[in-house]
C-alpha positions as CSV (number, residue, x, y, z in Angstrom):
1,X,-4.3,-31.6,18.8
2,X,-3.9,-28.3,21.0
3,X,-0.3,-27.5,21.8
4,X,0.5,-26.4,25.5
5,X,-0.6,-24.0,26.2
6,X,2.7,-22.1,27.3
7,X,3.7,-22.0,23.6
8,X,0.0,-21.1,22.5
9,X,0.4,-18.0,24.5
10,X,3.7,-17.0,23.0
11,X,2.1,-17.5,19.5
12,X,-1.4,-15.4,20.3
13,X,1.1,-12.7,22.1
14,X,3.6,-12.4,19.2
15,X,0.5,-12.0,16.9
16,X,-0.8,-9.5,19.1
17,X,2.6,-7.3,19.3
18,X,2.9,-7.5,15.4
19,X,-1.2,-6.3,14.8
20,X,-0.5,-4.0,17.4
21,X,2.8,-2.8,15.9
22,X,1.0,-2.5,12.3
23,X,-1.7,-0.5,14.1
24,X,0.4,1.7,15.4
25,X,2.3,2.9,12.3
26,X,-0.9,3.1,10.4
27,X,-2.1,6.0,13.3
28,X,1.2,7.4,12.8
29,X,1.1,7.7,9.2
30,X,-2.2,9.6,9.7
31,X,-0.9,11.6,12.2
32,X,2.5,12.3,9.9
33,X,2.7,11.1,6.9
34,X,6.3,12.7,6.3
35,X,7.9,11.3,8.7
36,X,11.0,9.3,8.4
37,X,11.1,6.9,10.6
38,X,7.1,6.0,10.3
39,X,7.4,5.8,6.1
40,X,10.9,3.0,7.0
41,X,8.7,1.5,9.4
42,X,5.5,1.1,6.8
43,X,7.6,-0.1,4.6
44,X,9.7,-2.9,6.5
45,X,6.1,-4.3,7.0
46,X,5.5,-4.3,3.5
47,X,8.6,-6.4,3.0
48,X,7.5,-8.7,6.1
49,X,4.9,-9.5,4.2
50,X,2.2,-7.6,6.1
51,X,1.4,-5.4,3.7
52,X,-2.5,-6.3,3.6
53,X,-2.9,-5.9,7.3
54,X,-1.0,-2.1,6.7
55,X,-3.5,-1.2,4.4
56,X,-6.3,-2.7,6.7
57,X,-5.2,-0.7,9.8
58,X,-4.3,1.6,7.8
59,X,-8.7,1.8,6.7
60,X,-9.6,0.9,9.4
61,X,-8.2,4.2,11.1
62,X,-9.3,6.3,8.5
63,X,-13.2,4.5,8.5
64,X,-13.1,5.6,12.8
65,X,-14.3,9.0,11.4
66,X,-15.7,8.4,7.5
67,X,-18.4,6.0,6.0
68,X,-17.7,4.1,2.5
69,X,-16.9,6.7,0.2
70,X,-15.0,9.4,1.8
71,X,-13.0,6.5,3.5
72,X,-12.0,6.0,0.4
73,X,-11.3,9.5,-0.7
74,X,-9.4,9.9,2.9
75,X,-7.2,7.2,2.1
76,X,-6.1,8.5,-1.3
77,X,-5.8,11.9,-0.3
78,X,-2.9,10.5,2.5
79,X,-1.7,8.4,-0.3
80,X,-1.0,11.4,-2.6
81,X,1.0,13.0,-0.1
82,X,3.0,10.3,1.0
83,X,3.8,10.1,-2.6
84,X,5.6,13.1,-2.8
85,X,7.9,11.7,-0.2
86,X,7.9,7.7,-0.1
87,X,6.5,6.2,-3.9
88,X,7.1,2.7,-3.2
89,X,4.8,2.9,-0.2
90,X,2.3,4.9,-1.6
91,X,2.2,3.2,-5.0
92,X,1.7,-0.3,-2.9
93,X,-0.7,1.1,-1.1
94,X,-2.7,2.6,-4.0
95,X,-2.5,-1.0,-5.4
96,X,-4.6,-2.2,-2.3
97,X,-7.0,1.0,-2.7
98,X,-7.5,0.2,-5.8
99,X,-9.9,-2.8,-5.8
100,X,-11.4,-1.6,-2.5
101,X,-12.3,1.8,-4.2
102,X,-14.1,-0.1,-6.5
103,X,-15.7,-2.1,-4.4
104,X,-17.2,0.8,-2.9
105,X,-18.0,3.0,-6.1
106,X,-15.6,5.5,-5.4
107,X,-15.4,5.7,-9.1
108,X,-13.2,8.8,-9.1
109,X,-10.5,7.6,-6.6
110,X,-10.8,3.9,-8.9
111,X,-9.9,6.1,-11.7
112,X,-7.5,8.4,-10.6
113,X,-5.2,5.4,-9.4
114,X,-5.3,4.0,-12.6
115,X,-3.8,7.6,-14.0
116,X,-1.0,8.0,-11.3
117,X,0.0,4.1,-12.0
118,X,-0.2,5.5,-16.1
119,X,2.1,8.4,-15.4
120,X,4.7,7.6,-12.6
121,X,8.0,7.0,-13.6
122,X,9.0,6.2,-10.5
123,X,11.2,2.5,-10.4
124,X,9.8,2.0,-6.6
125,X,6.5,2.4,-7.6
126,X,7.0,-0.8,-10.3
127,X,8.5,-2.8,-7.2
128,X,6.4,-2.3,-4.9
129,X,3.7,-3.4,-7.8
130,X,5.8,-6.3,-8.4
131,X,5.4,-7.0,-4.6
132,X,2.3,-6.5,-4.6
133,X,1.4,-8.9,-7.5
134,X,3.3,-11.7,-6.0
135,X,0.8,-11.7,-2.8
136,X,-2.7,-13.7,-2.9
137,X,-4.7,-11.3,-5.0
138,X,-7.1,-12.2,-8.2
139,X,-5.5,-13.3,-11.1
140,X,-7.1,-10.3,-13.0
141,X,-5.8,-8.0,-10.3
142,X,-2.4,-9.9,-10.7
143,X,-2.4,-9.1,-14.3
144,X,-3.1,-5.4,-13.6
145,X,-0.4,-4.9,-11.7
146,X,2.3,-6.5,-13.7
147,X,1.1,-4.1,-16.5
148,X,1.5,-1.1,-14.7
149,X,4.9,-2.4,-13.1
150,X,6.0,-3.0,-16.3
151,X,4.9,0.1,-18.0
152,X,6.3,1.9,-15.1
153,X,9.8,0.3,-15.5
154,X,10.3,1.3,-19.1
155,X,9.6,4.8,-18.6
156,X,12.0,5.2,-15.5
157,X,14.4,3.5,-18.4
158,X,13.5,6.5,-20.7
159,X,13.8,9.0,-18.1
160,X,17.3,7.8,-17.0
161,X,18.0,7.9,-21.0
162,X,19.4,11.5,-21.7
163,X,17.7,12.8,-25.0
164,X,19.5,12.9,-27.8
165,X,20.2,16.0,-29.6
């Protein structure tokens, strides 16, 4: 059964605002990825839930002016910045690189994800992989990530340890 289609419209047009809202902030983290107000903005998405579509706007921007494999390399190089700045957003967003980059046989951008997930420290970066692995992604995928978050978490434990002497 179709509903009326008053109520259809509101549906389709909220839809539309939210895409076109995503959209948006994925230009703007092109344009500037140390802004503010656009790395709050990613990341309220990412707790909405509409992390996937961030990181699909988010290539699909990118992919306007690059094929394949320097999409890929595009993508990480913004991610590396935004880093510096924002590692919760980055480090979710690495997550979804990660099985696209491999998907294209960007092989060094595959790897180098895995090294930043083996080095960071960072407690955002674990929750945001915790986030991550709770959304509809393979279970081998799920696993990944839970082992980074976790490995992550215990060395932002050490590093909030002060050594002894």
């Amino acid at each position: 059964m179709i509903p009326p289609a008053p109520i259809f419209r509101f549906k389709m047009s909220k839809h539309s605002e939210n895409l076109d809202r995503i959209r948006l902030v994925a230009s703007a983290l092109l344009g500037n990825p140390h802004d503010d107000g656009v790395l709050s903005e990613a990341m309220q998405i990412i707790n909405e839930g509409c992390g996937s579509a961030l990181f699909d706007a988010l290539r699909d921007q990118v992919g306007l002016h690059a094929e394949n494999h320097e999409r890929v390399r595009r993508i990480m190089s913004l991610l590396e910045v935004i880093m510096d700045v924002k590692p919760g957003l980055s480090g979710y967003l690495m997550g979804r690189l990660y099985p696209f980059a491999d998907r294209k046989y960007a092989h060094e951008v595959y790897s180098s994800i895995g090294l930043w997930m083996c080095h960071s420290d960072e407690a955002a970066v674990a929750d945001a992989l915790g986030v991550l692995s709770s959304e509809h992604v393979r279970p081998a995928l799920r696993r990944r990530y839970q082992e980074w978050a976790d490995a992550i978490r215990k060395r932002a434990i050490q590093k909030g340890i002060p050594k002894e002497k």
